[in-house]
C-alpha positions in Angstrom: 0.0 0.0 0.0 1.4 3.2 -1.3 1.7 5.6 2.1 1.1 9.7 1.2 1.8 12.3 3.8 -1.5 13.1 4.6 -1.5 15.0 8.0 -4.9 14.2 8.5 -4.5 10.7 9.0 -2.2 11.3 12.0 -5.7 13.2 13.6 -7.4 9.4 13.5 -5.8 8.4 16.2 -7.7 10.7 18.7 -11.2 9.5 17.4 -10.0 5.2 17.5 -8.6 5.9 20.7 -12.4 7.6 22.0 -14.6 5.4 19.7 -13.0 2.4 19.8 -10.4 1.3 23.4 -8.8 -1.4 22.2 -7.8 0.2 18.8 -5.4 2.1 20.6 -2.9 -1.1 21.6 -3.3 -1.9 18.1 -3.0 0.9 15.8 0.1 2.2 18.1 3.0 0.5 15.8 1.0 1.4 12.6 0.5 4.7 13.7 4.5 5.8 14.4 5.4 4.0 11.2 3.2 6.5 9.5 4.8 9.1 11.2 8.2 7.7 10.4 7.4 7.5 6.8 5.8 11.2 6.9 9.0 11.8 8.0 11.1 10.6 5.1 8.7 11.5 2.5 9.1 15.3 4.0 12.6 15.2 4.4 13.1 14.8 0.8 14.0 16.1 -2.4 10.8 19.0 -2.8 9.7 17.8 1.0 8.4 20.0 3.9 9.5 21.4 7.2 8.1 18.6 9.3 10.4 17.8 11.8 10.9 14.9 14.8 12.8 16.5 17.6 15.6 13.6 19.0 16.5 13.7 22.3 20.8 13.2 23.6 21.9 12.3 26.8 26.0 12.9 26.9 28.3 14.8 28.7 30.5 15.1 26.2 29.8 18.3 24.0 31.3 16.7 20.7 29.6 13.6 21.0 26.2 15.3 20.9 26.9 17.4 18.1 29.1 14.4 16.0 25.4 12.9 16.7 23.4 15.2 15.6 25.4 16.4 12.6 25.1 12.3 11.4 21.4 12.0 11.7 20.9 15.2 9.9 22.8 13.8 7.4 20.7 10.9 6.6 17.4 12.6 7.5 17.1 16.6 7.5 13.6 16.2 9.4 15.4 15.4 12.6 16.1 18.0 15.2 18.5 17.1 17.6 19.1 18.2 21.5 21.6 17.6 23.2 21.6 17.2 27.2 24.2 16.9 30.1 22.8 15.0 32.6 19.0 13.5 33.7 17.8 16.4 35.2 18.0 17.9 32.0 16.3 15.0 30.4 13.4 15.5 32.4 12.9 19.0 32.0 13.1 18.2 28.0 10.8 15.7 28.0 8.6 17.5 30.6 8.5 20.4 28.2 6.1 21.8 25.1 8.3 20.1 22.6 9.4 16.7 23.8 11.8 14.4 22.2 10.1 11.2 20.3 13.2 9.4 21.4 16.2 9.6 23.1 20.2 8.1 22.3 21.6 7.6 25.6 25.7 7.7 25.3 26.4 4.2 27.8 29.9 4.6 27.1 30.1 7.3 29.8 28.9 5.0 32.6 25.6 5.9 32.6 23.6 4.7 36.4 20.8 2.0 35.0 19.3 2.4 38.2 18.6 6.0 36.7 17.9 4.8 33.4 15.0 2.6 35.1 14.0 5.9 36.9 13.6 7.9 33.8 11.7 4.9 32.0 9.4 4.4 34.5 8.1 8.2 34.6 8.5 8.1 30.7 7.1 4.8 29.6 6.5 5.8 25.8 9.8 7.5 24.7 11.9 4.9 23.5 15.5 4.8 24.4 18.5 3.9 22.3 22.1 3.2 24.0 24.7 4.4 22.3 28.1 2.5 22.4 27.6 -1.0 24.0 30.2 -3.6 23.4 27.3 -6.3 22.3 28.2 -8.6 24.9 24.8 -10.8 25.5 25.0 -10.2 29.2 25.1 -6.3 28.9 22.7 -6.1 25.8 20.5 -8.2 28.1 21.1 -6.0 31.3 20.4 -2.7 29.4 17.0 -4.2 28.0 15.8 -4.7 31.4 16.8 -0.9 32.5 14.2 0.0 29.9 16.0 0.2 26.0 14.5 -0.2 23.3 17.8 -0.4 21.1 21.6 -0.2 21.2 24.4 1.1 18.2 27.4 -1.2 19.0 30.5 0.4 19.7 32.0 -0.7 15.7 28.4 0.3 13.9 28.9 3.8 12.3 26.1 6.6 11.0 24.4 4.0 8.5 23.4 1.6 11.3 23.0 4.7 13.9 20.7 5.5 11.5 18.8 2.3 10.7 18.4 2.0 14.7 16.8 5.3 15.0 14.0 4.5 12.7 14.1 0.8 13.8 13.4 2.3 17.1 11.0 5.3 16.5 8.7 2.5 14.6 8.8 -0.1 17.8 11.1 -2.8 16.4 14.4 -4.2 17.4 16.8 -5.4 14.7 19.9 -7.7 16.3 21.7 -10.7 15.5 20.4 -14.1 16.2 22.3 -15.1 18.9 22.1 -11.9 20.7 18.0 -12.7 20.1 18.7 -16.2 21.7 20.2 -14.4 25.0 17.0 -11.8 25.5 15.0 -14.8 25.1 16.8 -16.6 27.8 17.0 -13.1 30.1 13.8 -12.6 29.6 12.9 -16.6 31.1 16.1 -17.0 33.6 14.8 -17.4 37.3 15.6 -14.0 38.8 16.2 -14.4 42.9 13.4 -12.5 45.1 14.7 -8.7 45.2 16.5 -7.4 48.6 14.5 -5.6 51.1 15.0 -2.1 50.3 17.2 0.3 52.8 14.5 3.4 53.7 16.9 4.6 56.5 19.3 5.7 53.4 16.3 8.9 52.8 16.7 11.9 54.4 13.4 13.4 56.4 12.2 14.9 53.7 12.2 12.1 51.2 10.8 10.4 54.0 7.6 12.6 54.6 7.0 12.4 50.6 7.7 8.5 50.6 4.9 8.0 53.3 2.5 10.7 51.2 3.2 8.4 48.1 2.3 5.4 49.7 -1.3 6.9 50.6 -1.7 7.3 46.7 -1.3 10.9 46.8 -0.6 12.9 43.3 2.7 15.0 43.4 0.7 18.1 43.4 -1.2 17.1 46.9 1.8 16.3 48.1 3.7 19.8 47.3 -0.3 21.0 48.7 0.5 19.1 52.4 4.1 19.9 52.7 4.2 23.3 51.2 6.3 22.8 48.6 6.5 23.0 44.9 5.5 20.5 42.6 8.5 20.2 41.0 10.3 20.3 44.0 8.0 16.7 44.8 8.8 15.1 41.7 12.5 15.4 42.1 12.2 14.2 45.8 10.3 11.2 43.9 13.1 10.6 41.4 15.4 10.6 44.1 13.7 8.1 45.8 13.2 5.6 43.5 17.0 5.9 42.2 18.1 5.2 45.9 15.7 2.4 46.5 16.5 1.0 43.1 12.5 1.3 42.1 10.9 1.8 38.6 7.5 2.9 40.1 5.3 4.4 42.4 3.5 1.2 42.6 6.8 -0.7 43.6 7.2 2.4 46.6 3.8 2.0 47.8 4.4 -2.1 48.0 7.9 -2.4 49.5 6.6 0.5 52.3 3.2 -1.8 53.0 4.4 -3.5 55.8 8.1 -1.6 57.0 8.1 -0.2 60.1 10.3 2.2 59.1 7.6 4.2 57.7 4.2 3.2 59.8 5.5 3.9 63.5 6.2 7.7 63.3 2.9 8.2 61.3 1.8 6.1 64.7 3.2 7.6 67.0 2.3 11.5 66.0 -1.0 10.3 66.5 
């Protein structure tokens, strides 16, 4: 079927989603290889100014712009921005314009712990690591901190390429053998996870831990502690990272039953 960039067709997705729920799961990996041909139909000889913003994560100033001068070069409708460091991340993808995917440089030993974080608050912006050696074990342990892809340390701007798109449009192209060893990750008895450590929060992570655990919003919490909402969320990111959480849901379970967290509630009754 011949695709036409028809920018009314992207508009469908609202009315499925209303008229019809379970379209939504459905039509998702249809709907972002529409965009992503959109994309390279615009980007063209004659094509338009439509444009997919792609989000870096590198400390390195050269990297990001080596990056972003490579994916211009095989796609002009890509707008690249470069960050430092998570919090800058978030504030990107928190903003009016956020990145339809992000290329996380791993070769600058990047925390998965804060990977996980970022994925968890994030669920729908894929993430692509940048520079992995493509040993089964780490392609394996990065999956589970929540990539979608990797570029292998010897792959160059053709395959950087071909990963971006693989990625924006929800597949994952690798070798058969390193398809073997997700398989068996993804089926490998994983031991019962360690009680977590709550006396590693300070106070104040501690009053917003218990608020979480009563299924409070950020902004009721920054309401009952008078403070910002912003100010909440990163006290929220901070305790997840520490705790080695994904979730608010995985907060709210491990602090069910710890002490830690019910006696002073308790005792300031």
């Amino acid at each position: 079927m011949e695709i036409r960039p028809c920018y009314r067709c992207l508009g469908y997705e609202l009315f499925f989603s209303h008229s019809w729920p379970g379209a939504r799961t459905e039509l998702d990996s249809t709907l972002q290889d529409l965009r992503h041909k959109i994309i390279l139909f615009e980007s063209g000889p004659g094509g338009g100014k439509l444009s997919m913003r792609i989000g870096v994560l590198t400390p390195v100033r050269l990297v990001g712009e080596g990056i972003a001068a490579s994916l211009a070069a095989c796609a002009p409708a890509f707008e690249v921005v470069a960050v430092r460091d998570f919090a800058a991340l978030r504030a990107l993808a928190d903003g009016p314009s956020p990145p339809e995917l992000v290329i996380v440089d791993v070769t600058q030993a990047v925390a998965l712990h804060e990977v996980r974080a970022f994925h968890a608050e994030f669920p729908h912006m894929p993430l692509l690591a940048l520079g992995l050696a493509g040993r089964e074990a780490e392609i394996v342990e990065h999956g589970r901190a929540g990539f979608a892809g990797y570029v292998r340390r010897d792959e160059g701007v053709e395959e950087l390429c071909a990963k971006v798109h693989d990625a924006l449009a929800g597949r994952l192209s690798c070798p058969p053998e390193i398809t073997a060893a997700i398989m068996r990750g993804l089926f490998r008895a994983v031991p019962p996870p360690a009680a977590c450590d709550f006396t590693s929060l300070t106070r104040r992570e501690g009053d917003v831990a218990r608020l979480v655990s009563r299924g409070l919003a950020n902004k009721e919490i920054a309401r009952h502690l008078g403070l910002s909402e912003s100010t909440v969320k990163h006290h929220v990111h901070a305790i997840l990272a520490k705790l080695g959480l994904t979730r608010r849901a995985n907060l709210m379970r491990s602090m069910r039953d710890d002490p830690w967290f019910t006696e002073p509630e308790r005792r300031s009754g």
